[in-house]
C-alpha positions as CSV (number, residue, x, y, z in Angstrom):
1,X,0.0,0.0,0.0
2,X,0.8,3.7,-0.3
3,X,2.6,5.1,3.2
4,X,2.1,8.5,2.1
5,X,0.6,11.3,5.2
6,X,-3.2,11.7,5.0
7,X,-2.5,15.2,4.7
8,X,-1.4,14.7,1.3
9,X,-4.4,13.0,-0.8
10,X,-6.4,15.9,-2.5
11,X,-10.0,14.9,-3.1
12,X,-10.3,13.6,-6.5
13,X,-13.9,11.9,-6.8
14,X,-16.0,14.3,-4.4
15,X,-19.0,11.9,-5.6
16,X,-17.6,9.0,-3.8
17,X,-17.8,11.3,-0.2
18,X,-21.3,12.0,-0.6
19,X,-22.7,8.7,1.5
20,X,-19.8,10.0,4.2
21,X,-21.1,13.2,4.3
22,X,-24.8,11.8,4.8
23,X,-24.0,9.4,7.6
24,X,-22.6,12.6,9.4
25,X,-25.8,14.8,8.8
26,X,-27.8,11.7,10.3
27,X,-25.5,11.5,13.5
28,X,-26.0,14.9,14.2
29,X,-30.2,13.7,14.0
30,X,-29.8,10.8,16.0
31,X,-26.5,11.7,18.2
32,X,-26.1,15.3,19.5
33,X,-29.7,15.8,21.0
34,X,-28.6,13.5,23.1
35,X,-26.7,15.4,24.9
36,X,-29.0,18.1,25.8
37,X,-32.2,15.9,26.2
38,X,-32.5,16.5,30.1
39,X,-31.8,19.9,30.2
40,X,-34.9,20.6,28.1
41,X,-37.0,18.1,29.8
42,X,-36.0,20.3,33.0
43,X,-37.0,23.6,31.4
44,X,-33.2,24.7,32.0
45,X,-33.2,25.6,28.1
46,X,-35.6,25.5,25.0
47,X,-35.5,22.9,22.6
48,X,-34.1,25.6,20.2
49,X,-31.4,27.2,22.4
50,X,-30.8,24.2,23.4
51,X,-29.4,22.6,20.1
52,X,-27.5,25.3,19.6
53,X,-25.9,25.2,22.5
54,X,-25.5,21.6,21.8
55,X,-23.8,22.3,18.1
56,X,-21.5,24.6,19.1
57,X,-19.9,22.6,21.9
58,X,-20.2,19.3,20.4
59,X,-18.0,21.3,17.4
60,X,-15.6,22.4,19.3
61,X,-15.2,19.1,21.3
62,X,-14.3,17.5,17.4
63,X,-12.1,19.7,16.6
64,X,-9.8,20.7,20.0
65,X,-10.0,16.6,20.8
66,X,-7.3,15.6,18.0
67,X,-4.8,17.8,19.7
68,X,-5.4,15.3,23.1
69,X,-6.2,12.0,21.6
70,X,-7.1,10.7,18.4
71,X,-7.0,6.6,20.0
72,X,-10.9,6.6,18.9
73,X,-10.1,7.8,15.1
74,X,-7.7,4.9,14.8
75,X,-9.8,2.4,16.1
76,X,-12.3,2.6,13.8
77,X,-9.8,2.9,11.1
78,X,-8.5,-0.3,11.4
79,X,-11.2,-2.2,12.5
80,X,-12.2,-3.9,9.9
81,X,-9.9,-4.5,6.5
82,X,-10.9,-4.1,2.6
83,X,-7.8,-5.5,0.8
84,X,-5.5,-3.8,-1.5
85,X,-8.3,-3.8,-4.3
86,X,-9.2,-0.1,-4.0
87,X,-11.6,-0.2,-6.4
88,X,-13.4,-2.7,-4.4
89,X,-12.9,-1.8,-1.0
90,X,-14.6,2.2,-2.4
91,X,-17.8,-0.3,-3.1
92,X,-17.4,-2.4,0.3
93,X,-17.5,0.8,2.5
94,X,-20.1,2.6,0.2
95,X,-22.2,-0.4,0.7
96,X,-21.1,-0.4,4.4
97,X,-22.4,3.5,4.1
98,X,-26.3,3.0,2.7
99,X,-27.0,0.3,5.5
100,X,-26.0,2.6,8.0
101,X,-28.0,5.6,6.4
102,X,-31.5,3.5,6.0
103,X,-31.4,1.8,9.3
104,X,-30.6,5.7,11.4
105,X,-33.6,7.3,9.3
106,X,-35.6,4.4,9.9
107,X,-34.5,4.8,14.1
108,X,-34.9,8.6,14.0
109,X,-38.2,8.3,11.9
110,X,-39.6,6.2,14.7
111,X,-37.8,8.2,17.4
112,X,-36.4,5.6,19.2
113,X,-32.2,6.9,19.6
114,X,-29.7,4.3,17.7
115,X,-26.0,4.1,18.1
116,X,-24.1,5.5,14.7
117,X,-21.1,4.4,16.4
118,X,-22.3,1.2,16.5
119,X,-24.4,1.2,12.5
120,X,-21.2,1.9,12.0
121,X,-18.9,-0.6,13.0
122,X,-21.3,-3.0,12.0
123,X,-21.4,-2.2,8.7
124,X,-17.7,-1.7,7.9
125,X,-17.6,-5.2,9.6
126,X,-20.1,-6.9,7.1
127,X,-18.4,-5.1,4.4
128,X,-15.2,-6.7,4.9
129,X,-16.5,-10.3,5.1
130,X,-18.2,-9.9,1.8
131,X,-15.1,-8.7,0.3
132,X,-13.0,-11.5,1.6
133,X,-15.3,-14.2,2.5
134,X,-14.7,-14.4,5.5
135,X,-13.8,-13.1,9.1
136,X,-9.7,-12.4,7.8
137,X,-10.7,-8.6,7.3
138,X,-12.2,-8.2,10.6
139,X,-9.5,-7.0,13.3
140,X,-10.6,-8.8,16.6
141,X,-7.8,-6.7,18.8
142,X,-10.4,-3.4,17.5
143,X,-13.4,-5.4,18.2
144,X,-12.1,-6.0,22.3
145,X,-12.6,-2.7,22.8
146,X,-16.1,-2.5,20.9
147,X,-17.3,-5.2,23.1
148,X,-15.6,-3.3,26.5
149,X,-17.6,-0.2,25.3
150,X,-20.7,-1.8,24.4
151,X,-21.4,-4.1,28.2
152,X,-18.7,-2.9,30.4
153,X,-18.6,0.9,30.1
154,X,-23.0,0.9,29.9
155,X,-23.2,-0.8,33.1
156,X,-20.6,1.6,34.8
157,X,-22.7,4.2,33.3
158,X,-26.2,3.2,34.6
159,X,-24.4,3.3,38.3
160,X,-22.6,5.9,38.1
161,X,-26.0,7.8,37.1
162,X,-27.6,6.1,40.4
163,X,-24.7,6.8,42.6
164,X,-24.3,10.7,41.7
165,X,-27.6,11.2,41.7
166,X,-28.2,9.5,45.4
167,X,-24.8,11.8,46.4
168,X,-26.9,14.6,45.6
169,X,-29.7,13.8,47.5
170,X,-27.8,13.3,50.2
171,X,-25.7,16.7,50.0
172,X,-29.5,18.7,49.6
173,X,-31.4,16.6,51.9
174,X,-31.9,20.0,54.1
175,X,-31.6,22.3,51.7
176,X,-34.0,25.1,50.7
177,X,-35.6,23.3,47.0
178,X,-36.2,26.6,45.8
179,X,-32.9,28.0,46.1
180,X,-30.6,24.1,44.5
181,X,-33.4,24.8,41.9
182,X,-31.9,27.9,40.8
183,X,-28.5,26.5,41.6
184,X,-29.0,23.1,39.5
185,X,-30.7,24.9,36.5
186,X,-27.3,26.8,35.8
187,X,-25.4,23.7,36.8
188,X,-27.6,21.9,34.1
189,X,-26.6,24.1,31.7
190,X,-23.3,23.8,32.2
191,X,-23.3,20.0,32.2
192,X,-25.1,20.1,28.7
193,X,-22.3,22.2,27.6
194,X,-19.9,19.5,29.0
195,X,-21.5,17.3,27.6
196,X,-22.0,18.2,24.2
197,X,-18.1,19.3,24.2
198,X,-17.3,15.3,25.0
199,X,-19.9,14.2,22.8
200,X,-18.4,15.9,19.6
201,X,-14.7,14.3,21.1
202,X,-15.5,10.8,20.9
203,X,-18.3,10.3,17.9
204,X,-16.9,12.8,15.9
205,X,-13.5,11.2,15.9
206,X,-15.2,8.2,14.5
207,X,-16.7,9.7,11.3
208,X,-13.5,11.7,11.2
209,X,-11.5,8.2,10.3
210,X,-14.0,7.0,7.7
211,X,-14.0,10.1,5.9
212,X,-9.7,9.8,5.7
213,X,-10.9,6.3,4.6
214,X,-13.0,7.6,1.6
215,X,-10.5,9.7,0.6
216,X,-7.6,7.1,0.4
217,X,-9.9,5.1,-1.2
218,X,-11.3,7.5,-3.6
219,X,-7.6,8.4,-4.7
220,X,-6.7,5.0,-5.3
221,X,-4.9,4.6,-2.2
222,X,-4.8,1.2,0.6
223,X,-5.9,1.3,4.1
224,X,-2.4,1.4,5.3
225,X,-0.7,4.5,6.0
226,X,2.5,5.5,8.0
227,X,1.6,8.5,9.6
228,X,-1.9,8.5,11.2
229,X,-3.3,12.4,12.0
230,X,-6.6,14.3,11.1
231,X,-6.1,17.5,9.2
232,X,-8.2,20.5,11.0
233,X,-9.8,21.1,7.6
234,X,-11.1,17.6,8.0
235,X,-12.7,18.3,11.6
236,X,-14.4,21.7,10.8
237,X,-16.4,20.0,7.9
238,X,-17.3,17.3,10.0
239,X,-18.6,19.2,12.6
240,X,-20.5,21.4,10.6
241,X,-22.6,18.6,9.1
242,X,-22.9,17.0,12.4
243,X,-24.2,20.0,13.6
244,X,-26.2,21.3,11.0
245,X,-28.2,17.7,11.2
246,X,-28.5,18.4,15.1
247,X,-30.3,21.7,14.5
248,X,-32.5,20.7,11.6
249,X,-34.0,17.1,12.9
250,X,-32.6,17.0,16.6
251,X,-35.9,17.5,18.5
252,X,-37.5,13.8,17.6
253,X,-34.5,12.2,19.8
254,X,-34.6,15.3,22.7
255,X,-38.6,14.4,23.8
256,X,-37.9,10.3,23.2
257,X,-34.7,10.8,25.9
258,X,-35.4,13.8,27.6
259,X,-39.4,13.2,28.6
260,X,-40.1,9.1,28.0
261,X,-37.5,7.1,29.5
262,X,-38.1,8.8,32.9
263,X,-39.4,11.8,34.4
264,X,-36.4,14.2,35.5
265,X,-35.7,17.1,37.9
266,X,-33.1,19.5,37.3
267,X,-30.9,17.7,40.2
268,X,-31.5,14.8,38.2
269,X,-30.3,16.2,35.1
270,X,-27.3,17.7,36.6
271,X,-26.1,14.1,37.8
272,X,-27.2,12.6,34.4
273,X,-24.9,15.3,32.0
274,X,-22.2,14.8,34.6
275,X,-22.2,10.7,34.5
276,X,-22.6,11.1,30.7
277,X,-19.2,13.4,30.5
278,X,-17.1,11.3,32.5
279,X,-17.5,8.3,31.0
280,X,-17.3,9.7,27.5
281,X,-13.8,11.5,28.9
282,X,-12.3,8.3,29.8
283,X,-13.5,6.0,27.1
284,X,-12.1,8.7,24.9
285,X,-8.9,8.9,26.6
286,X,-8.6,5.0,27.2
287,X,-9.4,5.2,23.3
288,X,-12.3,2.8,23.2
289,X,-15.2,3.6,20.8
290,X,-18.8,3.9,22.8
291,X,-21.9,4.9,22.0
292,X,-22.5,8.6,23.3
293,X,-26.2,7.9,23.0
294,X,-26.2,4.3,24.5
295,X,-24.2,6.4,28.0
296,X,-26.5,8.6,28.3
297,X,-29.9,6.7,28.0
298,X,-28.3,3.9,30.3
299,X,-27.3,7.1,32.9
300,X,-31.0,8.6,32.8
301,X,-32.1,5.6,33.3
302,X,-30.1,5.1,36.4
303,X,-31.1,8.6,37.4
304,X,-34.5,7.3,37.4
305,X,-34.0,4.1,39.3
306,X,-32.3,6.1,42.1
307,X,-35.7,6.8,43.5
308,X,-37.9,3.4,42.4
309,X,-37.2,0.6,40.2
310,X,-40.8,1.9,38.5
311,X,-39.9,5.5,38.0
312,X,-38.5,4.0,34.6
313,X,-40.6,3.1,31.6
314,X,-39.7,0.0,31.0
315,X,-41.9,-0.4,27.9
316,X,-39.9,2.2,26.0
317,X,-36.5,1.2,27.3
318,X,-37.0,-2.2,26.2
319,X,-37.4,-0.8,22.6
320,X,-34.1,1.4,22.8
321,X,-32.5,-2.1,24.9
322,X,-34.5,-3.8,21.0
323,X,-32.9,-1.3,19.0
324,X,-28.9,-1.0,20.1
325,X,-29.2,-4.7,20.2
326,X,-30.5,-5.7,16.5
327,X,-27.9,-2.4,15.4
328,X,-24.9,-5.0,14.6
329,X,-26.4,-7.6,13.2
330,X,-28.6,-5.5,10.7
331,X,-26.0,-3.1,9.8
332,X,-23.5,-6.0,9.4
333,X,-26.2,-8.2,7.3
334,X,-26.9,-4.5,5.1
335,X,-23.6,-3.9,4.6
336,X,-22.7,-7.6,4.1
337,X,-25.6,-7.8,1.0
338,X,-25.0,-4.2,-0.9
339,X,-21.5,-5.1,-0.8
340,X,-22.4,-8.7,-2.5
341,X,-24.7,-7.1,-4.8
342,X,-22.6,-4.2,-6.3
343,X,-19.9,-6.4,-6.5
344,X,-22.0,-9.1,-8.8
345,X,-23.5,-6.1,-10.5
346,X,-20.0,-5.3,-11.1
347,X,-18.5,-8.7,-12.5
348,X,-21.7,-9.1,-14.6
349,X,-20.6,-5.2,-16.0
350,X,-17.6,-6.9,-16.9
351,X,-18.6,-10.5,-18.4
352,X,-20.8,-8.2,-21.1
């Protein structure tokens, strides 16, 4: 392969970047709200303030976070393999690219929040076995750290949502209300900031290293390259159409989060965006790739389970629980058949 720097490969085929460039807009549908879901539940902020609030800090989370750590970007550039058929590979992670596309309309559509992160390893994954047959383009030493991210670091999440949350309670037990209310709605605001900043560090990271992708790929250049590092061109575009999706389509995912999954006060909030921050710090840091929107559904809900058990709904958790769950395999089945079917399409092209 070609050990050029990344910095190097002009964009040749802008045509080939359009599916990257969608899967982005639909993140910032599906993934920024996220962030800010609680606070507008709270009345801390408007839905519209809000998402701006939530754009602008998840923006600059993308773009300051390469200068600390880009361990997230290179994970999910090597996770999976296409060969040295570049050609090929441009249909395997275009394929990879329209099953992740359908199946986060089709989630945002119904409002139930999905994991890009994970549509998105997924997919590449499937990809890869179609082009070789098999499991030898998937890298398993990636895949550790999907799986860590996926169980390990959502549990820690749901108590450390409990945990705060009960310290809280604690701290305020004789407290004037009136007066923490005042108190935690700033706080809130704050945390949403937070948030959204750490949000944009670890998710935007990941769309980040499939756009390099794309562009090797679309210049006729391998996977491999000696000098891994994200241009800050790179980072501004991506968190302008992250953001820009936020604003337009964000509020779907704000009132599914923010008002469905439990009822929360602005204590309650407060403890929720700061669980959500930390973890996203450290798994960002540690470098492993998580789901900002499976962290901060499983820390509302262990907001809401600090009280009662039943202070969760249950019936619409299980369909978020029903969703993250059936991402991999039907992002890794979609990606798996497009790329079979464009590559017949392709070898039929040929036979004629």
């Amino acid at each position: 392969g070609d050990h050029r720097d990344l910095h190097s490969f002009p964009t040749r085929r802008s045509s080939d970047l359009v599916l990257i460039s969608g899967a982005m807009f639909i993140n910032g549908l599906s993934d920024v709200p996220n962030a800010v879901a609680t606070c507008v539940a709270t009345r801390s902020l408007t839905p519209k303030w809000a998402l701006v609030l939530a754009s602008i800090f998840y923006s600059l989370g993308v773009i300051l976070m390469i200068f600390v750590s880009s361990k997230v970007a290179q994970t999910i550039f090597n996770i999976a393999n296409f060969g040295n058929d570049t050609y090929y590979s441009l249909i395997a992670l275009c394929s990879a690219l329209i099953g992740i596309v359908s199946w986060s309309i089709a989630s945002w559509y119904f409002g139930i929040p999905s994991s890009q992160s994970h549509a998105l390893i997924a997919g590449l994954s499937g990809s890869a076995i179609a082009i070789h047959g098999g499991f030898s383009g998937i890298n398993f030493d990636e895949w550790k750290k999907v799986l860590i991210g996926l169980f390990i670091v959502n549990i820690l999440a749901f108590v450390l949502g409990y945990l705060i949350t009960k310290f809280i309670e604690i701290i305020c037990k004789n407290m004037d209300r009136r007066k923490t209310n005042i108190f935690f709605e700033k706080a809130q605001i704050f945390g949403a900031t937070t948030t959204s900043f750490m949000n944009g560090a670890q998710d935007g990271q990941k769309f980040m290293a499939i756009l390099l992708l794309g562009i090797l790929l679309a210049n006729g250049n391998t996977q491999e390259v000696s000098n891994f590092s994200i241009p800050i061109w790179l980072t501004i575009y991506c968190s302008f159409l992250i953001s820009l999706g936020a604003i337009i389509g964000g509020r779907k995912i704000i009132k599914t989060v923010g008002t469905k999954v439990t009822k929360v006060e602005k204590y309650q909030g407060t403890a929720a965006d700061l669980s959500s921050a930390i973890c996203l710090f450290t798994s960002s840091i540690i470098g492993i790739p998580v789901s900002s929107t499976h962290i901060k559904n499983s820390v509302v809900m262990g907001v809401g389970a600090s009280r009662r058990i039943s202070n969760v709904n249950w019936t619409t958790a299980k369909s978020m629980i029903l969703t993250w769950l059936l991402t991999f395999p039907c992002c890794g089945m979609l990606g798996y058949i497009l790329t079979k079917i464009l590559l017949n399409i392709k070898k039929l092209i040929k036979i004629k």
